[in-house]
ROLUM-383785 format. One record per residue: x negated, y negated, z of N, C-alpha, C in turn; residue in one letter. Coordinates in pm, whole numbers, plus 50000, padded with zeros to 5 digits. Each point is the difference from the previous one (the first is absolute). Example, Ala and Ser with C-alpha at 12.3 -4.5 7.8 and 13.67 -1.06 7.14 Angstrom:
BEGIN
     npx     npy     npz    capx    capy    capz     cpx     cpy     cpz   res
   48681   50569   50780   50089   49881   50000   49910   49880   50000     A
   50035   49895   49928   49918   49881   50006   50077   49891   50073     S
END
This chain:
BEGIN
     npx     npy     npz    capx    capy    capz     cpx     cpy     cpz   res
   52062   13092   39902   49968   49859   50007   50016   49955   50145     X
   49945   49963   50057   49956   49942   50101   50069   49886   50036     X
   50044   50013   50121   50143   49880   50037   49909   49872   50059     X
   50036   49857   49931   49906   49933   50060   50085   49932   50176     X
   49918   49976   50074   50055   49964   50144   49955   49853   50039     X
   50088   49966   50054   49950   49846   50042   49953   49978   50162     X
   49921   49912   50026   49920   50005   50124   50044   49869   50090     X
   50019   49970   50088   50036   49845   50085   49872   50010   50043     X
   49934   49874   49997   49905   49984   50083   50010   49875   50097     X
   50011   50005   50109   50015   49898   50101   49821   49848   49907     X
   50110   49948   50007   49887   49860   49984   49884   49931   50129     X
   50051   50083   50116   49972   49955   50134   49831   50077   50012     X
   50028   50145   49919   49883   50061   49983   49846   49895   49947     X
   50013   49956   49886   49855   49962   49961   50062   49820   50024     X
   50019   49985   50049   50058   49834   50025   49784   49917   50077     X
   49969   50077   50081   49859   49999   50008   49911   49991   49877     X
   49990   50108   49950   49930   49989   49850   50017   49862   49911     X
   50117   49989   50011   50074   49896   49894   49909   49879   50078     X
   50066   49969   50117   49903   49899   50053   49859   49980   50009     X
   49911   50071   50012   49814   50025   49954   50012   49947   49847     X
   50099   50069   49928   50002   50016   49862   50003   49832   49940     X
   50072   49917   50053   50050   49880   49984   49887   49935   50023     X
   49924   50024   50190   49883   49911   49999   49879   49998   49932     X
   50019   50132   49981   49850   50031   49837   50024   49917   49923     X
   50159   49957   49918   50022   49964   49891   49943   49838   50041     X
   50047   49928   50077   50008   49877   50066   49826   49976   49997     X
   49936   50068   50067   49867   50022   50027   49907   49961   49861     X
   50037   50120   49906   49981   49980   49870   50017   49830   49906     X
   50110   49999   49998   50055   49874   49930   49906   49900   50069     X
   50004   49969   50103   49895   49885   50103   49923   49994   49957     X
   49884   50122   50006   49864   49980   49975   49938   50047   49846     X
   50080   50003   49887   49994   50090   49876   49923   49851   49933     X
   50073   49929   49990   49970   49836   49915   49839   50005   50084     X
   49964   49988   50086   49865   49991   50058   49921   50076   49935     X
   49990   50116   49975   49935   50101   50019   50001   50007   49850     X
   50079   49951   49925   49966   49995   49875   49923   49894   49939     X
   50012   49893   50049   49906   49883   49963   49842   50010   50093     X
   49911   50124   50115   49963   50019   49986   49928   50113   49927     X
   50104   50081   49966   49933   50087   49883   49966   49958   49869     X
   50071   49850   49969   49924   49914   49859   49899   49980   50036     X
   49982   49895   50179   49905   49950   49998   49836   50057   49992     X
   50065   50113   50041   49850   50134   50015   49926   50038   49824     X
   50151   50005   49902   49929   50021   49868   49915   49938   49931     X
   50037   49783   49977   49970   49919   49982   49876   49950   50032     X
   49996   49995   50167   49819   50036   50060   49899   50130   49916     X
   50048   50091   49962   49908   50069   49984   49978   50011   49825     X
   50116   49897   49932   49970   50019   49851   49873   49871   49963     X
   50012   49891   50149   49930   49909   49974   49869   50034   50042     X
   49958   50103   50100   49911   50068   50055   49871   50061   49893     X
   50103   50044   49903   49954   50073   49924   49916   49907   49881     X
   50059   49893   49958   49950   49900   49907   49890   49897   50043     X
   50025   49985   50139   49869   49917   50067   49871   50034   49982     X
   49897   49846   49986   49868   50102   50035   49966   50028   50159     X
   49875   50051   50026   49965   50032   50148   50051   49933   50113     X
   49953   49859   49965   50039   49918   50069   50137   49972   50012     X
   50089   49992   49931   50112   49991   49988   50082   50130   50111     X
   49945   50117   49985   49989   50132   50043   50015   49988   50176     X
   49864   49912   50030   49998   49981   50160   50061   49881   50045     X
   50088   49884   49885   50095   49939   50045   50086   50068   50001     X
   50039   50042   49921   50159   50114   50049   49997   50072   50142     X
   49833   50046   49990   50045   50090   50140   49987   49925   50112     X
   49956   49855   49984   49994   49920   50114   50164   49955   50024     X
   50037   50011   49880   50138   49904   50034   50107   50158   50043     X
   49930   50111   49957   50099   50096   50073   49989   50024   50101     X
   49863   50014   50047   49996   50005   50157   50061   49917   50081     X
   49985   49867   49971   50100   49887   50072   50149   50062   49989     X
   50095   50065   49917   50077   50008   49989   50073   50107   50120     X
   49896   50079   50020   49986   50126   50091   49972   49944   50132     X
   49962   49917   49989   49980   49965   50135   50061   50045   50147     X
   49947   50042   50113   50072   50033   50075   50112   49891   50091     X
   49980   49951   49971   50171   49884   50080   50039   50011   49849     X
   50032   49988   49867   50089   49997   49912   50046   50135   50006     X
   49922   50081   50031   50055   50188   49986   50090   49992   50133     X
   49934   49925   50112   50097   49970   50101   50191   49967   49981     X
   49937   49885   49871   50140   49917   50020   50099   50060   49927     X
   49937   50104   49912   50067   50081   49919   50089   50097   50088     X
   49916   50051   50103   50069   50105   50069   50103   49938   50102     X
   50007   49885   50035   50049   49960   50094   50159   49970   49876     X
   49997   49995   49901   50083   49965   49943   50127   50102   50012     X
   50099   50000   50104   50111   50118   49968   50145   49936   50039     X
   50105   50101   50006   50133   49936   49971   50045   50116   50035     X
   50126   49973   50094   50092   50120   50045   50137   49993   49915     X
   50027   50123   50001   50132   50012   49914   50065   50120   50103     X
   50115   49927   49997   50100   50085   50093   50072   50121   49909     X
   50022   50115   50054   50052   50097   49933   50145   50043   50070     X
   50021   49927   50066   50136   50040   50100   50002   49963   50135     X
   50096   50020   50086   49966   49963   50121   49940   50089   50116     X
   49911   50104   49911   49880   50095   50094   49896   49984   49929     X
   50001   49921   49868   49851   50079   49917   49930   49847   49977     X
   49872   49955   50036   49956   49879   49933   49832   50068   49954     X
   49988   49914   49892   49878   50040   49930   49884   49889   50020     X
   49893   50035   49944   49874   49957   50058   49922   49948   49842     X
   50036   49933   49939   49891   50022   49856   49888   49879   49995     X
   49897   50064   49982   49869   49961   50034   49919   50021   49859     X
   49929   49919   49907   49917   50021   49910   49869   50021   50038     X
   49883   50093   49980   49876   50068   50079   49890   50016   49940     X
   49910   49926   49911   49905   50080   49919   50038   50029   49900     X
   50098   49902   49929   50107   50052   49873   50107   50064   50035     X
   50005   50069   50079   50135   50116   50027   50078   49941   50024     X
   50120   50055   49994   50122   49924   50098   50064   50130   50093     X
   49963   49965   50144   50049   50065   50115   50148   50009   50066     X
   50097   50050   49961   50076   50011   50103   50044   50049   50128     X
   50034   49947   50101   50020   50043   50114   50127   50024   50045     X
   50056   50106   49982   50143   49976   50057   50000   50051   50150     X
   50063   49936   50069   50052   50046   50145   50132   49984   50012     X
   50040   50146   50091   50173   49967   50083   49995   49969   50140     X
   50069   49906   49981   50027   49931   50155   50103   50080   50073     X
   49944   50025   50120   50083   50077   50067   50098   49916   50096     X
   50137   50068   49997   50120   49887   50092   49964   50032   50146     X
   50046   49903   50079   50007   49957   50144   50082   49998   50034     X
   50176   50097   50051   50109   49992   49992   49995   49914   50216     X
   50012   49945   50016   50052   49925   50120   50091   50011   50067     X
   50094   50033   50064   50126   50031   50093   49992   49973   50100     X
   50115   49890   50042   50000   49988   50136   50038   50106   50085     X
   49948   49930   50118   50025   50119   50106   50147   49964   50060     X
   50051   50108   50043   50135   50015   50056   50031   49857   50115     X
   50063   49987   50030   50034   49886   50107   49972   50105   50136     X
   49959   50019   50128   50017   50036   50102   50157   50002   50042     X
   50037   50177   50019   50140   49998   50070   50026   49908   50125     X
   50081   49945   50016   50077   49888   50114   50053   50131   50106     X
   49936   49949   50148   50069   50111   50117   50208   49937   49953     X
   50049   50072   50102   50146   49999   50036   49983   49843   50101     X
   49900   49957   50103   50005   49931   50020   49921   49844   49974     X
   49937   50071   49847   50009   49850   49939   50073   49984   49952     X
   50075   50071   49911   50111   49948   49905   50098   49932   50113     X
   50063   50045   50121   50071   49897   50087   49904   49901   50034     X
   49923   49970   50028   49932   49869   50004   50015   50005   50131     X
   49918   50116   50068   49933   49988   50203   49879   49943   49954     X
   49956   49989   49932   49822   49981   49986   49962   49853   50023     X
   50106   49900   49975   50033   49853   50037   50013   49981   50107     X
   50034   50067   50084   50028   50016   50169   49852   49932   50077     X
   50007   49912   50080   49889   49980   50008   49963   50042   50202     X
   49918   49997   50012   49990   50007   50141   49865   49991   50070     X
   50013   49964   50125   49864   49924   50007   49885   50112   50080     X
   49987   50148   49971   49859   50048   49992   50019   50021   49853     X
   50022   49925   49891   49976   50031   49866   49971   50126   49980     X
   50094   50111   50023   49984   50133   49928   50072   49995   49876     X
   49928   50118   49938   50028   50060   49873   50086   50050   49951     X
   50056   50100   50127   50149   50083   49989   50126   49896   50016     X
   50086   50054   49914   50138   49895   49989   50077   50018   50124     X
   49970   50106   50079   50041   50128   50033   49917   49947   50180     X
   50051   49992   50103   49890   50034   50072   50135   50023   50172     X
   49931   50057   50048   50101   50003   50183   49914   50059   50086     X
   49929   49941   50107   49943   50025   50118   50086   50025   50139     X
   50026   50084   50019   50056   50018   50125   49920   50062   50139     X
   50042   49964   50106   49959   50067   50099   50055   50113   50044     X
   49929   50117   50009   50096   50133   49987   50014   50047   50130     X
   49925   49938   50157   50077   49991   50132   50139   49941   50011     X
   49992   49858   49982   50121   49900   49988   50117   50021   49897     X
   49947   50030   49908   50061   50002   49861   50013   49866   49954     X
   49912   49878   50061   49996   49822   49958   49943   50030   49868     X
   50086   49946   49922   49944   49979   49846   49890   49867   50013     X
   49859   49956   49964   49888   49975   50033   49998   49876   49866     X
   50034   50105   49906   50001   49913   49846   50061   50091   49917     X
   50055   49870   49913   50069   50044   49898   50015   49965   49847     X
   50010   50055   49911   50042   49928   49865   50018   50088   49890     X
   50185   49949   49963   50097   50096   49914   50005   50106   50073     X
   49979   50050   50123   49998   50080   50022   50201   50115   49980     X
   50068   49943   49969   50085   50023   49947   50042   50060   49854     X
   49875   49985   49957   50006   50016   49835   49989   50121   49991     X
   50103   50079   49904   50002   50141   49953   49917   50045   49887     X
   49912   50072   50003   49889   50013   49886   49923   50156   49995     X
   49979   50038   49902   49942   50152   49992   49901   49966   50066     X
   49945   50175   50071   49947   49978   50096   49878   50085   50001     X
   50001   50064   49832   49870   50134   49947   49944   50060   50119     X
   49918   50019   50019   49899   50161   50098   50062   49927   50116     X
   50028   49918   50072   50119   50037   50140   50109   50028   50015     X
   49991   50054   49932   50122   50122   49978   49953   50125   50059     X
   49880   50034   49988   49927   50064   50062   49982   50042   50154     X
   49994   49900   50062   50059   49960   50119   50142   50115   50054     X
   50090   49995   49952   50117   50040   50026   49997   50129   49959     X
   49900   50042   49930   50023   50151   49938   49919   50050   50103     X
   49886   49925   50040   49893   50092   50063   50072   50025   50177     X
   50077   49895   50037   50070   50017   50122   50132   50067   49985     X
   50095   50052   49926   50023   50102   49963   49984   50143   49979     X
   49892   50004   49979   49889   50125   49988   49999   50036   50106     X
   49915   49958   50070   49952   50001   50154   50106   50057   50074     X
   50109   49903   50022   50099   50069   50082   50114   50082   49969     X
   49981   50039   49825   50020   50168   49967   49932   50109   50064     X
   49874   49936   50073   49963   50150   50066   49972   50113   49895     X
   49987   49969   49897   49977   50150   49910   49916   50007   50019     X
   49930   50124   49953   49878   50107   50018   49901   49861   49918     X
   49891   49948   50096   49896   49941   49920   49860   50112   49918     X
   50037   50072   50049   49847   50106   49917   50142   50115   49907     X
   50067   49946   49961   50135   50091   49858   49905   49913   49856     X
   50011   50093   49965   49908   49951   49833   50118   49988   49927     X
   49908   49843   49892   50119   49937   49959   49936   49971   49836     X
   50049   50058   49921   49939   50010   49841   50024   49871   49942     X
   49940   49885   49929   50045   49884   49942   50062   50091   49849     X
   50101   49935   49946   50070   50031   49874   49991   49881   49935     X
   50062   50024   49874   50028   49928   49883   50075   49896   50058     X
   50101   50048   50078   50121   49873   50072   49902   49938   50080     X
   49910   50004   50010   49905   49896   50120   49959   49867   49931     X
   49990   50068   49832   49924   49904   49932   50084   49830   49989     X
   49905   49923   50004   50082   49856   49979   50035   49988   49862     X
   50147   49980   49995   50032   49937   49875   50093   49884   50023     X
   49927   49945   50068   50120   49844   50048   49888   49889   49948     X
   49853   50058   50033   49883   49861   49957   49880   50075   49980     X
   49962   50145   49947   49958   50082   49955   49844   49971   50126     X
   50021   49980   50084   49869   49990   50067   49919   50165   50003     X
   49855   49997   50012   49899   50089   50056   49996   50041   50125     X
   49955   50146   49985   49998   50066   50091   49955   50097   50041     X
   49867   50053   50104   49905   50080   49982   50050   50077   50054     X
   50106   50036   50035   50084   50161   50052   50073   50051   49839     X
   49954   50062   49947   50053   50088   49876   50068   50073   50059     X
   50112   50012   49850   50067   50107   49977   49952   50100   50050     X
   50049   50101   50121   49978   50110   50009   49902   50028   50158     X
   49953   49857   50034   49972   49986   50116   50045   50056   50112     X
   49955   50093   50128   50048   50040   50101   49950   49928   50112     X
   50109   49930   50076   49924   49979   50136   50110   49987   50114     X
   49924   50002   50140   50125   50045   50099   50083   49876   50053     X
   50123   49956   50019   50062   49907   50013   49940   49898   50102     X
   49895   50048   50120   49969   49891   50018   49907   49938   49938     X
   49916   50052   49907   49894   49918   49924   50105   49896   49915     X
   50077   50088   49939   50075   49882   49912   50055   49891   50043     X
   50029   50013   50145   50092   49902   50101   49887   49893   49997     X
   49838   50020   50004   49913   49940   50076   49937   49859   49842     X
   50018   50100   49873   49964   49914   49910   50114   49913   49953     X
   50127   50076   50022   50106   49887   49971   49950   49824   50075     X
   49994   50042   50133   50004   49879   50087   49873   49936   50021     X
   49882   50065   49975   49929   49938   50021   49898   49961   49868     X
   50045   50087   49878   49949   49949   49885   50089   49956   49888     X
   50123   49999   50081   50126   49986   49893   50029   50058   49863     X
   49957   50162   50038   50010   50117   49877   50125   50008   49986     X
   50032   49977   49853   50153   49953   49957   50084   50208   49964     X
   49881   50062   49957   50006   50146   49954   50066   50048   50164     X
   49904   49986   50077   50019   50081   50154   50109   49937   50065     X
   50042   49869   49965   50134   49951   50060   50121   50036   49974     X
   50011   50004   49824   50088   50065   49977   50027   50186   50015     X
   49895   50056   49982   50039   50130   50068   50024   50004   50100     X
   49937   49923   50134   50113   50036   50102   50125   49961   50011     X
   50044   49918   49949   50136   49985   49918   50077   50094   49913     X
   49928   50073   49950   50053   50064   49897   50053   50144   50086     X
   49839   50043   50104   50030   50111   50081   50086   49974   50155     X
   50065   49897   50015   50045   49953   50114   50149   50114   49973     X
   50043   50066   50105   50130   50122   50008   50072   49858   49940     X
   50087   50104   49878   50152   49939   49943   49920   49930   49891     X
   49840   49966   49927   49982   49925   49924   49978   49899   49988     X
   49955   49958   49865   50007   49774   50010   50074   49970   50044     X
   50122   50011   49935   50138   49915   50002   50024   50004   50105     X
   50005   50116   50104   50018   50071   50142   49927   49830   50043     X
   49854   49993   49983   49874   49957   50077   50062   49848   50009     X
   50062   49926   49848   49979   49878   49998   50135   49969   50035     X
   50094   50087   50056   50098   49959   50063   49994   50003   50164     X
   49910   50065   50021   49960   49995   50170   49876   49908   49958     X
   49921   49914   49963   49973   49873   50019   50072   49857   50015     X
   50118   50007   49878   50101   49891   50048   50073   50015   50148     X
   50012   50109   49987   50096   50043   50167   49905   49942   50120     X
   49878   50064   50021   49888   49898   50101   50010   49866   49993     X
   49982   49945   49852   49961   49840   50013   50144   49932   50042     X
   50121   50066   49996   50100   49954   50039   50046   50016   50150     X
   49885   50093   50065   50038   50044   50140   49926   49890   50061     X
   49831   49992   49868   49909   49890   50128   50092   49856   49975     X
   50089   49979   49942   50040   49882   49976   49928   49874   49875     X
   49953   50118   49919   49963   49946   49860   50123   49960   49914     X
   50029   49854   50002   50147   50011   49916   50007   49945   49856     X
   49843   49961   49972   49963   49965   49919   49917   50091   49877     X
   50012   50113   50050   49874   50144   49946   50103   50087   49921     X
   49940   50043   49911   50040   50103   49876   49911   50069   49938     X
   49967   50122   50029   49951   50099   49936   50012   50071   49892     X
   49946   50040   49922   50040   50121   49848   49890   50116   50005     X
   49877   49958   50032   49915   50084   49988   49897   50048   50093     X
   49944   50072   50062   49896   50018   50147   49851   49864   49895     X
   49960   49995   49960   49856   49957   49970   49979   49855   49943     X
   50124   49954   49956   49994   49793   49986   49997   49974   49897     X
   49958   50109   49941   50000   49953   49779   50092   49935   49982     X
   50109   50047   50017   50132   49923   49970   50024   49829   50050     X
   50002   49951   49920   50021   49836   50092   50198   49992   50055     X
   50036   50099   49970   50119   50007   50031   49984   50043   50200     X
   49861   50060   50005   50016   49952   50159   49961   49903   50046     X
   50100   49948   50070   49978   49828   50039   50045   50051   50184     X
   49954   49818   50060   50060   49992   50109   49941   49872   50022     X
   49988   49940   50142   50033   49875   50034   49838   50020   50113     X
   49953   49870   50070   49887   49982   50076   50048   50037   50118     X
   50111   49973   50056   50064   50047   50107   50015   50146   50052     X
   50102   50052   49842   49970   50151   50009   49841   50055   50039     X
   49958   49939   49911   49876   50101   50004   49941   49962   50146     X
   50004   49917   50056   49925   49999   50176   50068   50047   50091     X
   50165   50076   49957   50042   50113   50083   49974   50139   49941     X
   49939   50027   49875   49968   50116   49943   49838   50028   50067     X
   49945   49883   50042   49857   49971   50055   49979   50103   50149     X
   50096   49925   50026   50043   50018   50156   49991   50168   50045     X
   50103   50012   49904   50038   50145   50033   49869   50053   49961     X
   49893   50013   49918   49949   50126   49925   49904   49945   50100     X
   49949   49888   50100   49916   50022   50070   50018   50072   50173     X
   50147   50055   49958   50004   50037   50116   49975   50155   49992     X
   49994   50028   49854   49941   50152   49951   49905   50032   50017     X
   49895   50059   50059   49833   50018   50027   49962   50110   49904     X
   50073   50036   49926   49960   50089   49814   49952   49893   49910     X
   50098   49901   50042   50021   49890   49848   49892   49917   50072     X
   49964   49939   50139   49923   49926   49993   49822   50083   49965     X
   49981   50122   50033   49907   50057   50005   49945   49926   49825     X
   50105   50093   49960   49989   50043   49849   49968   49846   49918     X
   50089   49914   49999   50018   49881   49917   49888   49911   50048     X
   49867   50004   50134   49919   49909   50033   49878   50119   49982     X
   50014   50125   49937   49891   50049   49937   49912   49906   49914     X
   49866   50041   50023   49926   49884   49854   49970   50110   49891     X
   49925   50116   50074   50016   50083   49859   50035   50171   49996     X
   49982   49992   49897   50047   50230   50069   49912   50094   49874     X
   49990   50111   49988   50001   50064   49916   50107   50093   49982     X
   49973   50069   49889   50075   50144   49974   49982   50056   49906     X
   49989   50150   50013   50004   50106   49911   50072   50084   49904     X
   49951   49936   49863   50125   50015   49950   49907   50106   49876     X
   50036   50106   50002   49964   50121   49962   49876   49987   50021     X
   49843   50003   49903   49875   50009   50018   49988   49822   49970     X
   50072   49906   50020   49952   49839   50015   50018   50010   50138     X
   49911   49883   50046   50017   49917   50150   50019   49904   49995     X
   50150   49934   49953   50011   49817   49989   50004   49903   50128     X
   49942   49924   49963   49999   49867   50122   50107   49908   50000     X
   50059   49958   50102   50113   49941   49930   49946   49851   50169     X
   50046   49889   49917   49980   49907   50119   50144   49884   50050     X
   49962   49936   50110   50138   49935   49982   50041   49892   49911     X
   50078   49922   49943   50050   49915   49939   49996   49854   50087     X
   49983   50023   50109   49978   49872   50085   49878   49951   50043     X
   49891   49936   49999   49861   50002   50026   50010   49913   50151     X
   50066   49987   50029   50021   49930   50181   50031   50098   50084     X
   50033   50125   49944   49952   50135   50081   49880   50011   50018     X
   49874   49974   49951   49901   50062   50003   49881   49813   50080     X
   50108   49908   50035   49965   49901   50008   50010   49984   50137     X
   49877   49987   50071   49962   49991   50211   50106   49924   50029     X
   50015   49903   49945   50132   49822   50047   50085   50041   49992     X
   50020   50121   49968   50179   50042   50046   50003   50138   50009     X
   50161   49968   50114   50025   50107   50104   50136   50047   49916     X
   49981   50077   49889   50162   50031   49908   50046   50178   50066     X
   50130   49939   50086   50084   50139   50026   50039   50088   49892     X
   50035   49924   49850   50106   50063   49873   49987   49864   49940     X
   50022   50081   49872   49943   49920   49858   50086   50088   49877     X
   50014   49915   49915   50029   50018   49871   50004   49880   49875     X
   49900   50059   49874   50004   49881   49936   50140   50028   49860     X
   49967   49966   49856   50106   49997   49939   49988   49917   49888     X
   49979   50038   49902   50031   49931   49840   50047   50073   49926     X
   50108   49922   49943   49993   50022   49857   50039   49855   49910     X
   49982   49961   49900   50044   49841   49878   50147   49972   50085     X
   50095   50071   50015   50111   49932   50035   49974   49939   50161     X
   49956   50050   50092   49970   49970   50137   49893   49927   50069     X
   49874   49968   49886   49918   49965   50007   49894   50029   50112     X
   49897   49972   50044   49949   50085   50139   50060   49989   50110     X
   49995   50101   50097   50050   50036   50131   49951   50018   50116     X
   50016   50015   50080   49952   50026   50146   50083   49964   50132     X
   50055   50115   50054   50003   50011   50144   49945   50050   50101     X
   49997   49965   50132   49893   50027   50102   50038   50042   50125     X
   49998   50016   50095   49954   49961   50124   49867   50072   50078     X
   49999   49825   50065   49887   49987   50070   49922   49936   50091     X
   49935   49993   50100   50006   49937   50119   49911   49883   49946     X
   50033   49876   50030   49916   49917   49984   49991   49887   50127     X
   49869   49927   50057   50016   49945   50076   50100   50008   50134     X
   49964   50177   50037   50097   50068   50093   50162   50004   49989     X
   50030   50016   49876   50131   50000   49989   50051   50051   49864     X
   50089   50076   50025   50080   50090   49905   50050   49950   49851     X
   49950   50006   49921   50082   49933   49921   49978   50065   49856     X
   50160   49991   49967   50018   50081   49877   50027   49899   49847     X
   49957   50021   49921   49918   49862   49906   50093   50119   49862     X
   50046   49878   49889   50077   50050   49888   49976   49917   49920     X
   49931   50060   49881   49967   49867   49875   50005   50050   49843     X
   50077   49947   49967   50072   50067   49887   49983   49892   49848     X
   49970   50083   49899   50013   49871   49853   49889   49956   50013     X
   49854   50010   50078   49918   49920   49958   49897   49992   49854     X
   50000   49909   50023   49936   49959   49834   49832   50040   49982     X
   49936   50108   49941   49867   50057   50009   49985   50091   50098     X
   49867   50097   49906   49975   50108   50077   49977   49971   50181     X
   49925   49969   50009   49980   49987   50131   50024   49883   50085     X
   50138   49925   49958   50026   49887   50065   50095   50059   50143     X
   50081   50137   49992   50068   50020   50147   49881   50024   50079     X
   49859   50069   49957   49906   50006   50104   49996   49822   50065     X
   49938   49943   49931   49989   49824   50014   50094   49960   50057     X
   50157   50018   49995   50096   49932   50107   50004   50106   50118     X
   50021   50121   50030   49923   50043   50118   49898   49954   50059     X
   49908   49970   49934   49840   49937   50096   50097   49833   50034     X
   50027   49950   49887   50077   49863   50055   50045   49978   50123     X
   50129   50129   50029   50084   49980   50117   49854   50060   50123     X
   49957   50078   49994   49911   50087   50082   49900   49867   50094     X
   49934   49951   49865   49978   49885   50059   50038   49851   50090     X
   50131   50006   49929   50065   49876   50058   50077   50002   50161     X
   50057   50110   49999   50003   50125   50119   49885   49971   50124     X
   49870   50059   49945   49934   50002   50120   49968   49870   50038     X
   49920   49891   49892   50010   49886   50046   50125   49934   50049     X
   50093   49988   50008   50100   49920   50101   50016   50104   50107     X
   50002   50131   49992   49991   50042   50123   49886   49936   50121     X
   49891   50041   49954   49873   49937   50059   50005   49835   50018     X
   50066   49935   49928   50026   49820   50074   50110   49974   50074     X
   50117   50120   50004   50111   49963   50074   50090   50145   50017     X
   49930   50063   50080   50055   50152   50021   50199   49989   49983     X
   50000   49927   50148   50137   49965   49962   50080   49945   49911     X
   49969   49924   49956   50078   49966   49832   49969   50039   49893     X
   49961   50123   50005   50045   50091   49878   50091   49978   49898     X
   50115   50060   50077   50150   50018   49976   50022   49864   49933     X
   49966   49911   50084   50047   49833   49933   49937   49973   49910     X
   49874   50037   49956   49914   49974   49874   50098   50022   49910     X
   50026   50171   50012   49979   50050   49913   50194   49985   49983     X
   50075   49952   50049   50162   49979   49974   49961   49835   49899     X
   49890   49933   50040   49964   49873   49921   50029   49995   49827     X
   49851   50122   50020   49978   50070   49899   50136   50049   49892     X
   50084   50083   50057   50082   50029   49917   50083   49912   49958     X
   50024   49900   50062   50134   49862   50010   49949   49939   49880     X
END
């Protein structure tokens, strides 16, 4: 004898069916009373059809044709009614030539989600961005100095401590340089190269070979986060070795505001100040590796059977109106855009720091700002420069 077994069936399964099933029924009930009082009316015509004489015969069919008429066959069809079957299913019922048509359709959902709020830099959340000053720049962040004199030109927050992303770069690549290591020593990118601080891209793969000065050249001048950190990684004694002889420099140039963790800027844990950075300026333009390299516009390299192009990150390198010794730009959400410089403008030295600005290409726009404002007061009052521009900062 045969053991009987019991079955669960989820209700969630035919919960669809059930619903069609319902609007048939609904459908039905609506139009049933109709459809039955013309199925009398069709018998009745034709029992009287039958008893008429001739004439009687071609009144009937006169009065049926009227009945047929095309606007009454019209108004018939136009006659319909929706019945909801749930909150995906609505139906369509339409009477047609006698029939009764249903139409069911599912409405498909439109799920909506807002979009995230835009991350806040480090120096909006302190509130530099209120700072106001009168060439209305962008950066919260800004310090013009003269790098003969050392006359600070203009200023604002320039005090403010704030991550400082790809100029960080800066300090690794002048580092490098005056390690003196072998620039043609081949240098393999690894797994440890990869970013896992802000998962950025990167067209040097795993497994990549190239000789330390190529890597030196895309660090600085395309801000390759892969090639920065391997020379970090391959610097004698290691990272840790590397990013402890970067604090040791920025504390020799008299950076007292600068803190390092990592060679390449991911980290917003590297910060420093506008000040610092126009003595970190200073120095790497007195390097002729770092200035070569970092006012490159573009390079290639060979990286097994590819030939990648790599270009600079600054487009005022590649721009006639300026004379740039050393450059480095710099983002990441916590630091917001970056840029330091120097560069001769209106015959005179000057090393430019603009930090936190708000949009892609607004540190280009407060560079052209000062660039401009620069040559014109030079050109109306050679000599009061200095006084403009001490105006300016006050």
């Amino acid at each position: 004898m045969s053991e009987a077994r019991s079955y669960r069936v989820s209700s969630q399964r035919f919960l669809p069916a059930l619903r069609f099933a319902a609007v048939v029924v609904c459908a039905t009930a609506f139009l049933l009373p109709g459809a039955n009082a013309a199925t009398a009316s069709k018998k009745a015509g034709a029992k009287k059809a039958a008893v008429t004489s001739d004439s009687g015969r071609k009144a009937s069919s006169s009065t049926a044709s009227k009945r047929e008429s095309p606007k009454q066959v019209s108004k018939v069809d136009k006659a319909d009614k929706s019945v909801s079957g749930g909150r995906n299913v609505v139906a369509s019922i339409r009477q047609k030539n006698g029939k009764t048509v249903v139409a069911v359709q599912r409405r498909s959902i439109v799920r909506v989600t807002e979009a995230a709020p835009a991350r806040q830099s480090f120096g909006q959340m302190a509130g530099l961005h209120s700072t106001e000053d009168a060439l209305d720049l962008k950066s919260s962040v800004a310090l013009v100095i003269d790098q003969d004199t050392q006359e600070v030109l203009f200023s604002k927050n320039d005090h403010a401590v704030l991550p400082i992303a790809s100029l960080t770069k800066l300090m690794t690549g002048l580092l490098i340089s005056e390690a003196k290591l072998p620039s043609d020593e081949l240098i393999t990118i690894t797994q440890d190269d990869v970013d896992t601080e802000k998962f950025s891209r990167s067209r040097l793969n795993v497994g990549a070979t190239l000789p330390r000065g190529e890597l030196l050249h895309l660090a600085l001048m395309s801000s390759e986060n892969r090639a920065a950190h391997a020379l970090g990684r391959t610097y004698p004694g290691g990272l840790s070795t590397f990013v402890s002889v970067m604090n040791a420099k920025a504390k020799m140039l008299g950076m007292k505001d600068t803190r390092y963790v990592e060679p390449t800027g991911l980290s917003s844990r590297n910060q420093s100040s506008a000040q610092d950075l126009a003595l970190l300026v200073n120095a790497a333009y007195s390097d002729a590796t770092v200035r070569q390299l970092s006012t490159s516009p573009e390079y290639q390299v060979e990286v097994g059977n590819r030939t990648l192009q790599f270009n600079t990150t600054n487009r005022l390198v590649k721009s006639p109106d300026w004379d740039i010794g050393v450059q480095k730009t710099g983002y990441i959400s916590e630091a917001g855009q970056c840029l330091v410089m120097q560069a001769r403008i209106a015959g005179r030295k000057l090393i430019m720091v603009f930090l936190d600005s708000a949009g892609k290409f607004s540190r280009i726009g407060d560079a052209e700002r000062v660039r401009r404002w620069v040559e014109a007061t030079h050109m109306a009052n050679p000599a009061g420069v200095q006084q403009a521009f001490a105006h300016v900062a006050s």
